[in-house]
Chimera marker file (.cmm) of the C-alpha trace (Angstrom):
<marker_set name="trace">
<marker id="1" x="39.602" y="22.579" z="39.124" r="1" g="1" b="0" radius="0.5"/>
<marker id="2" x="38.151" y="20.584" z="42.379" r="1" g="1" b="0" radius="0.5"/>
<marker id="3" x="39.846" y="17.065" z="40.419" r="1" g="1" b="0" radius="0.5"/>
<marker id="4" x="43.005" y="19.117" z="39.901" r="1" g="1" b="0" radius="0.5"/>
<marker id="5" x="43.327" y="19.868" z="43.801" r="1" g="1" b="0" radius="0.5"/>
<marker id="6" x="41.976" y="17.029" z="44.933" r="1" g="1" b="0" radius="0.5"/>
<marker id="7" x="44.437" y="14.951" z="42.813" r="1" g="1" b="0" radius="0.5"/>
<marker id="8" x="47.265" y="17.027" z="43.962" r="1" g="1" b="0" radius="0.5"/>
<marker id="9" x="46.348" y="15.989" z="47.620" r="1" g="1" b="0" radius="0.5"/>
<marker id="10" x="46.384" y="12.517" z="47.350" r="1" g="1" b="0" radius="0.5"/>
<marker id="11" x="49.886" y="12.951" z="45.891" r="1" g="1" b="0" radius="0.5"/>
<marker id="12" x="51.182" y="15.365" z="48.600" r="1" g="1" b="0" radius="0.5"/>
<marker id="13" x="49.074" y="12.564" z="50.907" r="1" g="1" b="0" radius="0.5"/>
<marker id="14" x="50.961" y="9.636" z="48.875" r="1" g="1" b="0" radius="0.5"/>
<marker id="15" x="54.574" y="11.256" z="49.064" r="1" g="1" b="0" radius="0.5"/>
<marker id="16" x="54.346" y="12.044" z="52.650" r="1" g="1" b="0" radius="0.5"/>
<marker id="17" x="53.341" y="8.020" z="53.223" r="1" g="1" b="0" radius="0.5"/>
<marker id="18" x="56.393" y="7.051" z="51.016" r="1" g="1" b="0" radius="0.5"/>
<marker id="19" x="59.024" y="9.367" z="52.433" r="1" g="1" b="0" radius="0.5"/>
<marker id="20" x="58.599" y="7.741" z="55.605" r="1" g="1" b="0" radius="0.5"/>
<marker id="21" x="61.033" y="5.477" z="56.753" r="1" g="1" b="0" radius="0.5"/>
<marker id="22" x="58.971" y="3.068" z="58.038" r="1" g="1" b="0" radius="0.5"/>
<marker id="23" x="57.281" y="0.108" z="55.961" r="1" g="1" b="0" radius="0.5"/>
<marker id="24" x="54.232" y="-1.709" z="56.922" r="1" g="1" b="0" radius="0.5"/>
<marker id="25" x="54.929" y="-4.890" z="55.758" r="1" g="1" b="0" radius="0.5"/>
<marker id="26" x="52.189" y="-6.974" z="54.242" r="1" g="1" b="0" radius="0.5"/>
<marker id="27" x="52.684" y="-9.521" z="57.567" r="1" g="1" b="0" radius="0.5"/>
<marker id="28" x="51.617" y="-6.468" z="59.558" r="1" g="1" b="0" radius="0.5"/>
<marker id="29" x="48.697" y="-5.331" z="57.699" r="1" g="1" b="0" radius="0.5"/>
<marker id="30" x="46.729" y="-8.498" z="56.479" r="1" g="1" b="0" radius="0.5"/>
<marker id="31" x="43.933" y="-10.008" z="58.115" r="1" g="1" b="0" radius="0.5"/>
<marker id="32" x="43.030" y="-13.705" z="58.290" r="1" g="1" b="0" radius="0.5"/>
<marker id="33" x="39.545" y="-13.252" z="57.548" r="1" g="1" b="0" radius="0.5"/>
<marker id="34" x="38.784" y="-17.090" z="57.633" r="1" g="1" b="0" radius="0.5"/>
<marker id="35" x="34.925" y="-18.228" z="58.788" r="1" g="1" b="0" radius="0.5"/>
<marker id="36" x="34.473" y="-18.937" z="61.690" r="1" g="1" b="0" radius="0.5"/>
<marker id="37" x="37.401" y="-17.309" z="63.268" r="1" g="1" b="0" radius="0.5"/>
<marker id="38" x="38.068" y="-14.219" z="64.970" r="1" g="1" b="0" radius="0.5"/>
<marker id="39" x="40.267" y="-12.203" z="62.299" r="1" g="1" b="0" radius="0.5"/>
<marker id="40" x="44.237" y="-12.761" z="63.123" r="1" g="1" b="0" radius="0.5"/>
<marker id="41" x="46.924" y="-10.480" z="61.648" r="1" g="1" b="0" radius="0.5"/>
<marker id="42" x="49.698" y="-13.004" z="60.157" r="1" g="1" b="0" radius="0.5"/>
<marker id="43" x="51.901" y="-12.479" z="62.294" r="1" g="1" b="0" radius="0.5"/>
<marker id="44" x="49.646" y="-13.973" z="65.276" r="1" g="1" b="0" radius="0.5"/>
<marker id="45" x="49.004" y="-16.559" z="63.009" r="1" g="1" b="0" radius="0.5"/>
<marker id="46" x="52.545" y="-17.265" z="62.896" r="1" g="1" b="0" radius="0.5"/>
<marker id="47" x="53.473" y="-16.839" z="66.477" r="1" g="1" b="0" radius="0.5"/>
<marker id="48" x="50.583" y="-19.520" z="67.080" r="1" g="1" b="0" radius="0.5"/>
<marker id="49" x="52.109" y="-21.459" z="64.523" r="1" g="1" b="0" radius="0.5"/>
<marker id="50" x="56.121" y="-21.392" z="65.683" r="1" g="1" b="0" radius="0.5"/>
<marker id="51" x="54.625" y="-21.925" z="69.628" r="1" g="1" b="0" radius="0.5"/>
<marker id="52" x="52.484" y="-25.235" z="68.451" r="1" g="1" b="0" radius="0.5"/>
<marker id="53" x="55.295" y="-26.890" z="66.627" r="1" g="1" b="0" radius="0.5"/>
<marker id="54" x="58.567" y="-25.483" z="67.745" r="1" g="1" b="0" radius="0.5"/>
<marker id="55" x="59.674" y="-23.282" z="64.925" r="1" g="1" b="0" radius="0.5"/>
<marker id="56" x="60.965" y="-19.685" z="65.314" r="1" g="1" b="0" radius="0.5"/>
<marker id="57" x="59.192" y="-17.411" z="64.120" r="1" g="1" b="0" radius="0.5"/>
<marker id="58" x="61.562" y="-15.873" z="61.737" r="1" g="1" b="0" radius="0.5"/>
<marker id="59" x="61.922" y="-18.859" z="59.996" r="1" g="1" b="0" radius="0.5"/>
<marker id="60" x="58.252" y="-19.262" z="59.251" r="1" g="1" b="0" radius="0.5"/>
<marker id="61" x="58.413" y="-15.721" z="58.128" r="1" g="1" b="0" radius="0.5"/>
<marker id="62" x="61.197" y="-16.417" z="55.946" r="1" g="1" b="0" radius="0.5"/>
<marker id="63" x="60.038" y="-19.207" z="54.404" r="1" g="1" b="0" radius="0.5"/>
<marker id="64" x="56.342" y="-17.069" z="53.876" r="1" g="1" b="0" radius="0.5"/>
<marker id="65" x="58.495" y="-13.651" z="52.408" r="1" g="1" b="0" radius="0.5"/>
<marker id="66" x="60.055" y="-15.742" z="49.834" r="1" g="1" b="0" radius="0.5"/>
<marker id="67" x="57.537" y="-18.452" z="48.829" r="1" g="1" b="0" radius="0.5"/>
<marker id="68" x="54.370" y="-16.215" z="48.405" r="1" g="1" b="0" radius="0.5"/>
<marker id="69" x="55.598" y="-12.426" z="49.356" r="1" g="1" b="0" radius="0.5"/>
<marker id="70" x="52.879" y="-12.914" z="52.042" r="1" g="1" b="0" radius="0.5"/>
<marker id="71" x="49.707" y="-12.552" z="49.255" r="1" g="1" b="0" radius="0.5"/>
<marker id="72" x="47.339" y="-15.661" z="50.542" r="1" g="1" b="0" radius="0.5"/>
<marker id="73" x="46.214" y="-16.287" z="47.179" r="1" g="1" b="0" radius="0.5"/>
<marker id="74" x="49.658" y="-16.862" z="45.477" r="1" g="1" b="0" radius="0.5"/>
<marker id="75" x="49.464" y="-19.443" z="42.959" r="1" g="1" b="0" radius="0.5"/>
<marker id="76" x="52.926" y="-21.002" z="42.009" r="1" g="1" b="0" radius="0.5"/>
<marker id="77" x="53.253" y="-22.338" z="38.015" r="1" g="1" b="0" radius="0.5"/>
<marker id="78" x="53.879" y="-25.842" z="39.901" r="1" g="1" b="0" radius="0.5"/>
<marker id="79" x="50.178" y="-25.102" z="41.351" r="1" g="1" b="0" radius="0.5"/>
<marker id="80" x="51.873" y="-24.880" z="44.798" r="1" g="1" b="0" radius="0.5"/>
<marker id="81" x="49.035" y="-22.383" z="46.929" r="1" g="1" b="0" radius="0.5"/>
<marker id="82" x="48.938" y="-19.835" z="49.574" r="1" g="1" b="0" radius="0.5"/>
<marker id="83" x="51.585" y="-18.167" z="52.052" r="1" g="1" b="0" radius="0.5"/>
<marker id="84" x="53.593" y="-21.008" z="52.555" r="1" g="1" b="0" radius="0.5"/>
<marker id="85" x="53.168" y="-22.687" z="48.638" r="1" g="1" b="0" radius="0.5"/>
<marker id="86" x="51.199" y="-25.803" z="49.694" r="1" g="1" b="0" radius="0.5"/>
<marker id="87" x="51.335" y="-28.111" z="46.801" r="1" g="1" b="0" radius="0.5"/>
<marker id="88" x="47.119" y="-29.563" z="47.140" r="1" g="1" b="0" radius="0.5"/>
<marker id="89" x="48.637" y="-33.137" z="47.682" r="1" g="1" b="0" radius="0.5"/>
<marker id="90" x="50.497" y="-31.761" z="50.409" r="1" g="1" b="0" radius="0.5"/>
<marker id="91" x="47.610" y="-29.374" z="52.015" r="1" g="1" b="0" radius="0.5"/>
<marker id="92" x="45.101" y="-32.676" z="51.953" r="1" g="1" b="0" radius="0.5"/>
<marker id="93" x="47.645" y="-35.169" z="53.525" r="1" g="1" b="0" radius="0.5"/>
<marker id="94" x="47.938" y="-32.386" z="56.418" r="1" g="1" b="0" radius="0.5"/>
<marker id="95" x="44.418" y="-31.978" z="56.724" r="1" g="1" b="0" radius="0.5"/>
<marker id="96" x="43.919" y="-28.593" z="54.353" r="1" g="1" b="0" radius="0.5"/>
<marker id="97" x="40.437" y="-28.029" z="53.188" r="1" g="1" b="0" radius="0.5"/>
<marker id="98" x="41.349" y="-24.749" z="51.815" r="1" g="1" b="0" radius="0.5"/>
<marker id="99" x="45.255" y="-23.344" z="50.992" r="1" g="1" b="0" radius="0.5"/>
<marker id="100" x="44.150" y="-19.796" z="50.598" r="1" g="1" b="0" radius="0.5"/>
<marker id="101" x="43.071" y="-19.451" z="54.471" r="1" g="1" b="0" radius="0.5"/>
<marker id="102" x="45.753" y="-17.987" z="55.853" r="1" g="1" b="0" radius="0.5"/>
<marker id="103" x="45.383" y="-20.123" z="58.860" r="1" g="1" b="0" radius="0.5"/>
<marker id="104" x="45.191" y="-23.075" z="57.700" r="1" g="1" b="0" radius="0.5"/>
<marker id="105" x="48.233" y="-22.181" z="55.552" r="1" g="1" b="0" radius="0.5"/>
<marker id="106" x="50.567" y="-21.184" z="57.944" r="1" g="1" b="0" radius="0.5"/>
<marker id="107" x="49.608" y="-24.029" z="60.374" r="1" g="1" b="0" radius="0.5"/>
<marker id="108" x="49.998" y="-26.847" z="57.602" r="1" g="1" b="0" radius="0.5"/>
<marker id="109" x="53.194" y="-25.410" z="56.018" r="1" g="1" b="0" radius="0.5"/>
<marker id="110" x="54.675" y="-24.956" z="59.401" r="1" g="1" b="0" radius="0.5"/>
<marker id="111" x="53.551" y="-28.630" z="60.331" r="1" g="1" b="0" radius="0.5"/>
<marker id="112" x="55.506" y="-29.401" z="57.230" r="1" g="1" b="0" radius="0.5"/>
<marker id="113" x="58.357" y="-27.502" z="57.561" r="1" g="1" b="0" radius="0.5"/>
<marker id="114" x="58.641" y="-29.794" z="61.333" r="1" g="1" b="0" radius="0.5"/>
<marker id="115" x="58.766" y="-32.102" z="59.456" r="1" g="1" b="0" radius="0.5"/>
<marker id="116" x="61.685" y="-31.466" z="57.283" r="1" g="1" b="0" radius="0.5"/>
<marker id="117" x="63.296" y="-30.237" z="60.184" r="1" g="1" b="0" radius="0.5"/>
<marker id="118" x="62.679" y="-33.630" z="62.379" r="1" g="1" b="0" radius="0.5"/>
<marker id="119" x="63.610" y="-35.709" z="58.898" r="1" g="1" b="0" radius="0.5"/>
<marker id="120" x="67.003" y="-33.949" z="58.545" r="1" g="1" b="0" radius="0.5"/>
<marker id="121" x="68.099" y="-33.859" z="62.122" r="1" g="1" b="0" radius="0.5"/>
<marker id="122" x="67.354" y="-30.082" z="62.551" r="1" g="1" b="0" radius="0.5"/>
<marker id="123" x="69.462" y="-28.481" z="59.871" r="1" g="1" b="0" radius="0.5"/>
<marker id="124" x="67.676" y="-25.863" z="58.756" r="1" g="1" b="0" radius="0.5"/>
<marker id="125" x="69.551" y="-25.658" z="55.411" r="1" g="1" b="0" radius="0.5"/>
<marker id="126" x="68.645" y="-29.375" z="54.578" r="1" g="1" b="0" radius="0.5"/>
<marker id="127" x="64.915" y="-28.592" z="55.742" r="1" g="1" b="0" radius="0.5"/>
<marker id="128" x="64.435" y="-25.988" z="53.463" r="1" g="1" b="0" radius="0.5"/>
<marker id="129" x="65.619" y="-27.668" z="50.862" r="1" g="1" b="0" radius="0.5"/>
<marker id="130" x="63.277" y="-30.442" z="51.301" r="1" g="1" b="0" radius="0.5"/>
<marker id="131" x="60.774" y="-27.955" z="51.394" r="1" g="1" b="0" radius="0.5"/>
<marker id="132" x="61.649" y="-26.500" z="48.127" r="1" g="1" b="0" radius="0.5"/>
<marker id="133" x="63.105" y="-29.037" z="46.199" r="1" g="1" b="0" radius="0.5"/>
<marker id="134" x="61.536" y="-32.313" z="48.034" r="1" g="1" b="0" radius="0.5"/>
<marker id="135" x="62.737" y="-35.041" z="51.082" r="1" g="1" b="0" radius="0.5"/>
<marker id="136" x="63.991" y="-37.698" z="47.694" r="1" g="1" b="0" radius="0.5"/>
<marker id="137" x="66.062" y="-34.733" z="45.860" r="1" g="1" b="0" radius="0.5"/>
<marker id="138" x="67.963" y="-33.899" z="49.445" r="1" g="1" b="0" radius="0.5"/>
<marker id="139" x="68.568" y="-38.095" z="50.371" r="1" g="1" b="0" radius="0.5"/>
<marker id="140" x="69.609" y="-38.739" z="46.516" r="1" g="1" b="0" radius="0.5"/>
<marker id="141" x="72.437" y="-35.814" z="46.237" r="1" g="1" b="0" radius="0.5"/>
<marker id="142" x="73.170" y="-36.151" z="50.564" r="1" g="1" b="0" radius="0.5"/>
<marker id="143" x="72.518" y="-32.188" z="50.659" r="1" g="1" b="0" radius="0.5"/>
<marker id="144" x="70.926" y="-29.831" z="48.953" r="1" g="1" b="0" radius="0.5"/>
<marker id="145" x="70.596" y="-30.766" z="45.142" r="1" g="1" b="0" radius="0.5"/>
<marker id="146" x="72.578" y="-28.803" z="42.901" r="1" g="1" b="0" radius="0.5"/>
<marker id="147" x="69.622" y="-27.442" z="41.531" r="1" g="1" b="0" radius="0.5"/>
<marker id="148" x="70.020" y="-23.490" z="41.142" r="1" g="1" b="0" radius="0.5"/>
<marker id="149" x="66.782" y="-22.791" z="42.194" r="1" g="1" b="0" radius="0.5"/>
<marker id="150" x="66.649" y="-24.661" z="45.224" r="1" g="1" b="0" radius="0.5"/>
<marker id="151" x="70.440" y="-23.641" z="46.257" r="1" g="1" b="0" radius="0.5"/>
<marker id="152" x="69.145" y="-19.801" z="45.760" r="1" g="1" b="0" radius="0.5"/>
<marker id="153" x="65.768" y="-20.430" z="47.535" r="1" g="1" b="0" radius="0.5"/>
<marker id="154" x="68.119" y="-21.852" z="50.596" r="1" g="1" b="0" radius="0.5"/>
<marker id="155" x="70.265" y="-19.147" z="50.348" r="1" g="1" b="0" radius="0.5"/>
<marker id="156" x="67.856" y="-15.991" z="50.294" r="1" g="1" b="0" radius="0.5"/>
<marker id="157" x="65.469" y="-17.932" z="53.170" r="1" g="1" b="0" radius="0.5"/>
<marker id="158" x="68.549" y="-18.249" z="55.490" r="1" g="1" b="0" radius="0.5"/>
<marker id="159" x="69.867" y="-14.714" z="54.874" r="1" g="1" b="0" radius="0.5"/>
<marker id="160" x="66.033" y="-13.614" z="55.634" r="1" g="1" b="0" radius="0.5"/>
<marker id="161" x="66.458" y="-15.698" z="58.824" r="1" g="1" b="0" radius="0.5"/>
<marker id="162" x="69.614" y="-13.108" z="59.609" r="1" g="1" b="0" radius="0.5"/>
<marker id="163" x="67.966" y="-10.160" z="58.670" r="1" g="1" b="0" radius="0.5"/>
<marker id="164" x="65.231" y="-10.617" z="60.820" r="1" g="1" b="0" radius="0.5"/>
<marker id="165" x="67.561" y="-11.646" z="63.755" r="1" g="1" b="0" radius="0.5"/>
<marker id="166" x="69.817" y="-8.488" z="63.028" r="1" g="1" b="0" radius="0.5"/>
<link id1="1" id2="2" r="1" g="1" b="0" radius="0.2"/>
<link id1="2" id2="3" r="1" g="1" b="0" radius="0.2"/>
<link id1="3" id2="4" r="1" g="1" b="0" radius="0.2"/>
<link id1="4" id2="5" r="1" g="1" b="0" radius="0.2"/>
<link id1="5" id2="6" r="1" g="1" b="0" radius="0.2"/>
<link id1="6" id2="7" r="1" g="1" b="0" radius="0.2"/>
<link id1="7" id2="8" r="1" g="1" b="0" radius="0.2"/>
<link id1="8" id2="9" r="1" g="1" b="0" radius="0.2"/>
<link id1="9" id2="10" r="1" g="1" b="0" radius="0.2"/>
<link id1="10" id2="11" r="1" g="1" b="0" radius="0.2"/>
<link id1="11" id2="12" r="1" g="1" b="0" radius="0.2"/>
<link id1="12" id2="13" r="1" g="1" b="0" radius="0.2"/>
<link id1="13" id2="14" r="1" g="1" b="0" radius="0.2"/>
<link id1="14" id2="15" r="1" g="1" b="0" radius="0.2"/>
<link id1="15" id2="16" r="1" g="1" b="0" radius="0.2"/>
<link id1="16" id2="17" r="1" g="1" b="0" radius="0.2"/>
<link id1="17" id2="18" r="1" g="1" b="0" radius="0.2"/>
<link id1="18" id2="19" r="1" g="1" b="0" radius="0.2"/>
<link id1="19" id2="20" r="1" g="1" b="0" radius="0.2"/>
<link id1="20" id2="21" r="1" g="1" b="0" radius="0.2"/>
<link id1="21" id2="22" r="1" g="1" b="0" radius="0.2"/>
<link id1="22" id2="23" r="1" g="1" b="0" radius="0.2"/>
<link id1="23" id2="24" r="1" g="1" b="0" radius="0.2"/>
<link id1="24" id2="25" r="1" g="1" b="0" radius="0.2"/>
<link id1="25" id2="26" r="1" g="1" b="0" radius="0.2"/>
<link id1="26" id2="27" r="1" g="1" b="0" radius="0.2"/>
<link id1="27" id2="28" r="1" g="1" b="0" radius="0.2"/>
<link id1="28" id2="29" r="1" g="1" b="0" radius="0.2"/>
<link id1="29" id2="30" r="1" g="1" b="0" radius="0.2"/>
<link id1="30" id2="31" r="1" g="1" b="0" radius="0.2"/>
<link id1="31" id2="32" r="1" g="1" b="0" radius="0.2"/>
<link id1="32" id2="33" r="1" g="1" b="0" radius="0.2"/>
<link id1="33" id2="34" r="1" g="1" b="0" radius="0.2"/>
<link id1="34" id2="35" r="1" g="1" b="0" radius="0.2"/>
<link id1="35" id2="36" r="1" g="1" b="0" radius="0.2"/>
<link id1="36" id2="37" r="1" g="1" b="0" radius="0.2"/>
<link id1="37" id2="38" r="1" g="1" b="0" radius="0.2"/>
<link id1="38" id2="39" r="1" g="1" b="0" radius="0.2"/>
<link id1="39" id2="40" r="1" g="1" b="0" radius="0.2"/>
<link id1="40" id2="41" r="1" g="1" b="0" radius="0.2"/>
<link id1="41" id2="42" r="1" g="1" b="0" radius="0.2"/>
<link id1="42" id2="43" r="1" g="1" b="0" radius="0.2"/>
<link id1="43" id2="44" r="1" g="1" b="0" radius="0.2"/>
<link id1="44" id2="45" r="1" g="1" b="0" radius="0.2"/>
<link id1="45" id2="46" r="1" g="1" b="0" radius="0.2"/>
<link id1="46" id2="47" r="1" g="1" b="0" radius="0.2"/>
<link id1="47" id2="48" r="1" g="1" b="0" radius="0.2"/>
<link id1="48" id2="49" r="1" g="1" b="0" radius="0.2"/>
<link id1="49" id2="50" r="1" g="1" b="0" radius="0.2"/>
<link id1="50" id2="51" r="1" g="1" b="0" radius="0.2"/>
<link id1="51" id2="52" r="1" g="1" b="0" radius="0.2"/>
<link id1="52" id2="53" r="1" g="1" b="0" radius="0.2"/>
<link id1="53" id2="54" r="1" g="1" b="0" radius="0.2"/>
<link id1="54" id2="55" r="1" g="1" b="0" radius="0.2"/>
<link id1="55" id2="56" r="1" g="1" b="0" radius="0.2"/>
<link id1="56" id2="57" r="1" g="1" b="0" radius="0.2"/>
<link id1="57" id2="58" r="1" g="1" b="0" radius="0.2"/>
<link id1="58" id2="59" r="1" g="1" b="0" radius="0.2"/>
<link id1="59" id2="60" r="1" g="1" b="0" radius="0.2"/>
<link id1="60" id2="61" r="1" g="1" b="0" radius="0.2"/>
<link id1="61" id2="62" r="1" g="1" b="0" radius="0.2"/>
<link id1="62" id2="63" r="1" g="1" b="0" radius="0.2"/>
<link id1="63" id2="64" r="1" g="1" b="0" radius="0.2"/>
<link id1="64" id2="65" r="1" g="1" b="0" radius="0.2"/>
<link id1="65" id2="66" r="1" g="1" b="0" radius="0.2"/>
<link id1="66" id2="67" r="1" g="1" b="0" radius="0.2"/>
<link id1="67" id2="68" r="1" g="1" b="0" radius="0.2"/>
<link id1="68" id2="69" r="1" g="1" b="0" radius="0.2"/>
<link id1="69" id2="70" r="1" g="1" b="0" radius="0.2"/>
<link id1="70" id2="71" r="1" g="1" b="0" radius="0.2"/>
<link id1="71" id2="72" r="1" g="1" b="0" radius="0.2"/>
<link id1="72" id2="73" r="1" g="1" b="0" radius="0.2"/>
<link id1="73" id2="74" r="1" g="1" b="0" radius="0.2"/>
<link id1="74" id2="75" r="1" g="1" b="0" radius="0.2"/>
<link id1="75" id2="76" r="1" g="1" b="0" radius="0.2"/>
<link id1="76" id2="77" r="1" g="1" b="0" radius="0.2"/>
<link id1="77" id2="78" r="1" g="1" b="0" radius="0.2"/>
<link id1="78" id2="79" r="1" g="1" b="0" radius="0.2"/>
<link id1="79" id2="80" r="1" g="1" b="0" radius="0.2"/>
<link id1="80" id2="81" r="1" g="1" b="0" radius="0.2"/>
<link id1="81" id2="82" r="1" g="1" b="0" radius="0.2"/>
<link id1="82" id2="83" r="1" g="1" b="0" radius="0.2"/>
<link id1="83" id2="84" r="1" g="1" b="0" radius="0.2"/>
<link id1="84" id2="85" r="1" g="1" b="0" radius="0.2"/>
<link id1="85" id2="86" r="1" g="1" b="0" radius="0.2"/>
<link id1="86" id2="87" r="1" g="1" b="0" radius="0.2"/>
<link id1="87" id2="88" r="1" g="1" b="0" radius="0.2"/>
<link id1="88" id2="89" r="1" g="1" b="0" radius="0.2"/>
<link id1="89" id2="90" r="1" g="1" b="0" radius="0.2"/>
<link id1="90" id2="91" r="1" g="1" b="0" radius="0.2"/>
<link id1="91" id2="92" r="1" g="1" b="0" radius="0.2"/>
<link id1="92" id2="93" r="1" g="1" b="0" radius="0.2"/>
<link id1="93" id2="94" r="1" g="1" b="0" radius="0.2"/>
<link id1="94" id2="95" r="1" g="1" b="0" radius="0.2"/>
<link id1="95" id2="96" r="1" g="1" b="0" radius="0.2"/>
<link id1="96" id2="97" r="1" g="1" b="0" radius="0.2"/>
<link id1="97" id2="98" r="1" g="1" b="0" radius="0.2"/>
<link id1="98" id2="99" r="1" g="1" b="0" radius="0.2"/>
<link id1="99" id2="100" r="1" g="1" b="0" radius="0.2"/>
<link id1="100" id2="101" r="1" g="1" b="0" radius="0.2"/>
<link id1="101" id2="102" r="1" g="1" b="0" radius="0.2"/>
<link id1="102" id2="103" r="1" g="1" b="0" radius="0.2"/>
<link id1="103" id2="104" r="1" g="1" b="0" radius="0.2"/>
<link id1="104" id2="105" r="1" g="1" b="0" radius="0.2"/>
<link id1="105" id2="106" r="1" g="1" b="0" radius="0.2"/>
<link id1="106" id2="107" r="1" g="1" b="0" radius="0.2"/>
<link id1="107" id2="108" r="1" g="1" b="0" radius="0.2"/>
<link id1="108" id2="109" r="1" g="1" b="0" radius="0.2"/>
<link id1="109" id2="110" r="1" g="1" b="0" radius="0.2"/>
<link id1="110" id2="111" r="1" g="1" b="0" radius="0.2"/>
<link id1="111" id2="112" r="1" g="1" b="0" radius="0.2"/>
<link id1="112" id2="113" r="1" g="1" b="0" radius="0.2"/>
<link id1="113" id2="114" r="1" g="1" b="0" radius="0.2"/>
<link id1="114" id2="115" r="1" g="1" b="0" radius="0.2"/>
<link id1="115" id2="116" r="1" g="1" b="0" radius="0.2"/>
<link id1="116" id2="117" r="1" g="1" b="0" radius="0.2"/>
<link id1="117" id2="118" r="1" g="1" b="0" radius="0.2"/>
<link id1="118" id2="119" r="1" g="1" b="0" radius="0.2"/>
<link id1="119" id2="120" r="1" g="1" b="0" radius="0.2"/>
<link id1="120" id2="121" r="1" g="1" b="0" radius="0.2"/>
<link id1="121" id2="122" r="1" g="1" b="0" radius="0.2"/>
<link id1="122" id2="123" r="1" g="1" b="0" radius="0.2"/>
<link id1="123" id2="124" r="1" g="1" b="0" radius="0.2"/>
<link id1="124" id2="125" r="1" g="1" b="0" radius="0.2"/>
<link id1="125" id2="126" r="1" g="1" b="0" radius="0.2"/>
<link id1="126" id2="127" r="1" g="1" b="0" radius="0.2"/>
<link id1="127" id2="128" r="1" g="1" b="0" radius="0.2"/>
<link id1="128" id2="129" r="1" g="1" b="0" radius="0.2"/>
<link id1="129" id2="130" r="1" g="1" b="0" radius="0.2"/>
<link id1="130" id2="131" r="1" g="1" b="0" radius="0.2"/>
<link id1="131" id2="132" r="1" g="1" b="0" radius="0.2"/>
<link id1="132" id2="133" r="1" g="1" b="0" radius="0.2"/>
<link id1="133" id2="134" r="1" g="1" b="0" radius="0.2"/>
<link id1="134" id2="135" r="1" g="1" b="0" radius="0.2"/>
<link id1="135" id2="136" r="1" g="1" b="0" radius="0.2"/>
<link id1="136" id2="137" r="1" g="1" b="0" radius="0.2"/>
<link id1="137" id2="138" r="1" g="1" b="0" radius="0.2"/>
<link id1="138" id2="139" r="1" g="1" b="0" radius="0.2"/>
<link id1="139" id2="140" r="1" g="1" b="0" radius="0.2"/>
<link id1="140" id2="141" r="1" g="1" b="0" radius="0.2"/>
<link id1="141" id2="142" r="1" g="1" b="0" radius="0.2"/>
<link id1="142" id2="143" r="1" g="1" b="0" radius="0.2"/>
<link id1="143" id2="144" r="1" g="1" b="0" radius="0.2"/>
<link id1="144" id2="145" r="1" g="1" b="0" radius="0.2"/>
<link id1="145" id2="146" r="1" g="1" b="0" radius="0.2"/>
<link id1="146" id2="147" r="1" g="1" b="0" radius="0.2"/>
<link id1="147" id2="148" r="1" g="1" b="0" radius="0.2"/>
<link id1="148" id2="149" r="1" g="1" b="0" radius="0.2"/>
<link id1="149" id2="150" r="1" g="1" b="0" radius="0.2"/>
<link id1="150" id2="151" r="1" g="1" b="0" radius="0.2"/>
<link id1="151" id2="152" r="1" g="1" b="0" radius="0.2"/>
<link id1="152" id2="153" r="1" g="1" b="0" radius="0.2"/>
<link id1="153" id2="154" r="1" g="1" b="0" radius="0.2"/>
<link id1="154" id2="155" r="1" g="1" b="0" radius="0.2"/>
<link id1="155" id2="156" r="1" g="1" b="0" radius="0.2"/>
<link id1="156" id2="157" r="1" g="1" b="0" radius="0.2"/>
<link id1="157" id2="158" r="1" g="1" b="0" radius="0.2"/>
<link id1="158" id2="159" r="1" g="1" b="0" radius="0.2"/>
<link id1="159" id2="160" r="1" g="1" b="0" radius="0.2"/>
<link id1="160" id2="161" r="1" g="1" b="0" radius="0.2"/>
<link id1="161" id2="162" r="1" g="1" b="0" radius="0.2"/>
<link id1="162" id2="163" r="1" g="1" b="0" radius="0.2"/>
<link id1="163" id2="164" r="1" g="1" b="0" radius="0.2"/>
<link id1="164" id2="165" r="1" g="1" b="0" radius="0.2"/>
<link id1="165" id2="166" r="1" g="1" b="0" radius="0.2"/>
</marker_set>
């Protein structure tokens, strides 16, 4: 009988939480717990990030929603790692002793993502699809490569971009 009520108020508890209209996003609620460091939510992470290398935040955001759903220790099939899908070749050339700190992550990725930016004049659709797809794919095809997957990543990043600016 005490398992019966107590069961029945974590559900009441449960469908009270989901009812609500507001959503804690995963940004919101993780912690950087890396050593050393005081713990940062994400989204100061970010902010830090987007200040030291001139990229708005909502793109950084954007670019963490869809390559990781913000889980730190996302592992792509690829091998790409982390928030911000660091392939390790990648993370070591930018200085990444480990992808799954959140910190380092977001810094390196965003470093990266400069990068694209500064190699494709600042369009943001080319950028990202150097992220995704690579710098040689973008140059050989003068765009974004007609690869599905990279013309849907570009797609769903910049319409993140929107939604967050709505």
């Amino acid at each position: 009988m005490f398992y019966r009520i107590f069961l029945l108020r974590i559900l009441e508890s449960l469908s009270t939480l989901l009812s609500r209209n507001r959503v804690i996003s995963a940004e919101q609620t993780q912690r950087d717990i890396s050593a050393g460091s005081k713990e940062k939510t994400f989204s100061e992470i970010i902010r830090s990030a987007g200040e030291k290398f001139g990229v708005d935040e909502k793109v950084i955001s954007s670019v963490i929603k869809h390559e990781s759903s913000f889980n730190p220790q996302a592992v792509s099939r690829s091998g790409a790692q982390g928030l911000m899908q660091l392939m390790p070749a990648t993370a070591s050339s930018l200085g990444v002793s480990n992808a799954f700190d959140p910190e380092q992550n977001i810094l390196a990725g965003t470093r990266y993502l400069r990068q694209k930016l500064d190699e494709f004049g600042g369009n943001l659709s080319l950028a990202l699809a150097a992220y995704n797809a690579g710098s040689g794919a973008v140059r050989k095809y003068n765009g974004i490569p007609p690869y599905k997957e990279t013309q849907n990543y570009v797609a769903r990043v910049m319409n993140s971009i929107a939604d967050y600016r709505a």
